[in-house]
C-alpha positions in Angstrom: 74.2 51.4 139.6 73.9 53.4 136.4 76.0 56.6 136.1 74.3 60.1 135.8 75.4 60.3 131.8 74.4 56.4 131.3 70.9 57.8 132.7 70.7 60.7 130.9 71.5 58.8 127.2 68.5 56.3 128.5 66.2 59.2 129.0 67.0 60.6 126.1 66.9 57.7 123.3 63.4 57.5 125.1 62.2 60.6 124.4 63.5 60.6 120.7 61.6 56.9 120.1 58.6 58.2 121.8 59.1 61.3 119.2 59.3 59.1 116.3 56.6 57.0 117.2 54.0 59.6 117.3 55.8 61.5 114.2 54.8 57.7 112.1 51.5 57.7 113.7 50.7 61.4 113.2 53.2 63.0 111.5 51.3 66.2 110.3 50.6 66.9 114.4 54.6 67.0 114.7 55.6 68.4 111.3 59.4 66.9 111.3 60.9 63.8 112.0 63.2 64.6 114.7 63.5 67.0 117.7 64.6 70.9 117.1 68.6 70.9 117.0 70.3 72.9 120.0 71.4 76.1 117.9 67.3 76.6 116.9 66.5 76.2 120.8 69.6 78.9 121.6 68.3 80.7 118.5 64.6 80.8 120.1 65.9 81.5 124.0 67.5 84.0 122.9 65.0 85.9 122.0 63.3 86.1 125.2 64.2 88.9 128.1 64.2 86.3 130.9 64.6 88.6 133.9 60.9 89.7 133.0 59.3 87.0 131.8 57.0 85.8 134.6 54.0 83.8 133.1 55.6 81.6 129.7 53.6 79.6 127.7 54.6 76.2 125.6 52.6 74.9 122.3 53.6 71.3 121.3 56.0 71.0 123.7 56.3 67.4 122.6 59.1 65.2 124.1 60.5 68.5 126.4 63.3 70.1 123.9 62.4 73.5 124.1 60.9 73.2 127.8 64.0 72.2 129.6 65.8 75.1 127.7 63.0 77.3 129.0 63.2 75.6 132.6 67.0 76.5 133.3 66.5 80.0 131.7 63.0 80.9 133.9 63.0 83.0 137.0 62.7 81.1 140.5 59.1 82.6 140.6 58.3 82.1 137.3 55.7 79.9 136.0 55.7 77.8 132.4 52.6 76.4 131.0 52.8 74.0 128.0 49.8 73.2 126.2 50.0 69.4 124.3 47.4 68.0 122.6 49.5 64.7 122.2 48.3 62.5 125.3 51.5 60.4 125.0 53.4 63.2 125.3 51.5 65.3 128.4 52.0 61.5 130.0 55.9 61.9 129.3 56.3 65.3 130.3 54.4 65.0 133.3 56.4 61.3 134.3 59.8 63.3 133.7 59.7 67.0 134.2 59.8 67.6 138.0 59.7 71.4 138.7 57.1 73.4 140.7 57.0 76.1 138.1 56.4 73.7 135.1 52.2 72.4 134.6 51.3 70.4 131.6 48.0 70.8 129.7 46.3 68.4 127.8 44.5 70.8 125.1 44.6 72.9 122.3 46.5 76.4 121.8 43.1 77.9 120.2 42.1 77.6 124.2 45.6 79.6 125.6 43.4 82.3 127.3 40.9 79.7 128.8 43.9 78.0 130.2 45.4 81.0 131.8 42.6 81.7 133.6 42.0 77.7 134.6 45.4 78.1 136.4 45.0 81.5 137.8 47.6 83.3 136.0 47.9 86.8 134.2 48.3 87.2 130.6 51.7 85.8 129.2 55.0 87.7 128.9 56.0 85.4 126.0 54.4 82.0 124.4 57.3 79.7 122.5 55.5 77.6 120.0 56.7 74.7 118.2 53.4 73.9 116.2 53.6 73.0 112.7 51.0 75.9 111.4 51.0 74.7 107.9 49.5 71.6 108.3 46.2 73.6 110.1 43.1 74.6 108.3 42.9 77.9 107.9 40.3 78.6 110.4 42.2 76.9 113.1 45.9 78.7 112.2 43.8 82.3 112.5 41.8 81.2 115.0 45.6 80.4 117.5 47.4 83.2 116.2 44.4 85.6 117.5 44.1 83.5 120.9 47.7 84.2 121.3 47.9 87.7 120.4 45.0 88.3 123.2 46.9 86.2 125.7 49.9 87.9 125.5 50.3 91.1 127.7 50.9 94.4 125.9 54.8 94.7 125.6 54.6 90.0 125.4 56.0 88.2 122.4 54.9 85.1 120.4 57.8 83.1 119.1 57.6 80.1 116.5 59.7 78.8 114.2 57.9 77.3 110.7 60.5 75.6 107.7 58.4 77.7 105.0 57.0 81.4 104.8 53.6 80.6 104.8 52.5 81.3 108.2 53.8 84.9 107.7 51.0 86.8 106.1 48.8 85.5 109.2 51.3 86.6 111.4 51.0 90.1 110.0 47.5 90.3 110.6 47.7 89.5 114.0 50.4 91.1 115.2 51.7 94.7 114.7 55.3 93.7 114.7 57.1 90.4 112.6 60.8 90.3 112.7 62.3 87.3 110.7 65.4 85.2 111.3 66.8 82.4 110.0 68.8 79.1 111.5 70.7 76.9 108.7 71.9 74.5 111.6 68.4 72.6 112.3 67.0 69.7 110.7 65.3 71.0 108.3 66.8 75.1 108.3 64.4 76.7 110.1 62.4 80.4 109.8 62.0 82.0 113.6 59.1 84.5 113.8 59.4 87.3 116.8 55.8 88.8 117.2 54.7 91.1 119.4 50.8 92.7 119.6 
C-alpha cells in the first residue's frame, strides 16, 4: 500500500506533466513553463484578508497551485469559484479537488459576472488570477479587467501576477487603486498587482 507522501509525489509529478503538456500544446494560454513557486503563492495569499473573504474567484487555475493555497486559507462557509478555459485542466481539478466549497468552470474570465450569477452567488470579495494577460488581444485584456472590476464588491480586490509591466496601464484604467510588488524567487521573477475598484 502506498504511503501518504509516496501518494502525494504521484499526484504531484501528474499535475506538473499534465502542466507541461498543455504549456507544449498551448503555451501562450499558460504563459510559463512550470507552475508558480511557493514564495509567489505566499506572496499572493498574503495579500488577501481571509477572515472576510466570502465569495473568491480563480482565473487559470490550471493544475490547482494557487487553489489549494486558497482552499486551506478560505473560511468554512466560504465559497471559491475557478474559471478554466483549459478542458484538460477543469477534468483534473474536478477528478482531484474534493471540497464542498470549491466549483470548477469551464469558461472564460470575460464571463466572471455571468458566472456569479449561474451559481447564485454575490459579487466577489477578491478574484486571484493567474492568466497570462500579455498574450491577449487587446480587446479581450480590457474587456476581463472591466468584467472583473464590476464583479468585484466595492471594498473587493483583483490580484495577478504578470513577468512584464505591460498589463499595468490597463490596470489603471480599471481600477482606482494599483499597488505593485515584486517576487525574485519564482520562475521567472514575478510582478504582483493589488487592485481594488
Amino acid at each position: 500500500m502506498p504511503s501518504q507522501g509516496a501518494k502525494k509525489a504521484a499526484a504531484r509529478s501528474s499535475s506538473l506533466a499534465l502542466f507541461a503538456r498543455n504549456f507544449l500544446k498551448s503555451p501562450f494560454m499558460l504563459g510559463s513553463v512550470v507552475p508558480s513557486s511557493p514564495f509567489l503563492v505566499n506572496d499572493m495569499m498574503s495579500q488577501v484578508d481571509w477572515e472576510r473573504a466570502r465569495v473568491l474567484v480563480e482565473y487559470g487555475p490550471g493544475v490547482g497551485t494557487f487553489t489549494r493555497e486558497i482552499l486551506k486559507r478560505m473560511r468554512p462557509d466560504a465559497v471559491l469559484v475557478a474559471i478554466e478555459l483549459n478542458t484538460d485542466f477543469v477534468e483534473y481539478l474536478g477528478n482531484h479537488i474534493r471540497d464542498p466549497r470549491f466549483r470548477v468552470v469551464q469558461g472564460s474570465a470575460a464571463r466572471v459576472r455571468s458566472v456569479l450569477a449561474e451559481q447564485s452567488l454575490a459579487p466577489a470579495d477578491y478574484i486571484i488570477s493567474s492568466l497570462p494577460y500579455l498574450n491577449m488581444t487587446d480587446s479581450l485584456r480590457r474587456e476581463i479587467l472591466e468584467e472583473s472590476r464590476l464583479a468585484l464588491k466595492a471594498e473587493g480586490s483583483l490580484l495577478l501576477f504578470q513577468y512584464t509591466r505591460t498589463i499595468l496601464p490597463y490596470l489603471e484604467s480599471s481600477f482606482s487603486s494599483v499597488k505593485l510588488n515584486f517576487q525574485l524567487f519564482n520562475i521567472l521573477p514575478a510582478l504582483i498587482f493589488h487592485c481594488t475598484p
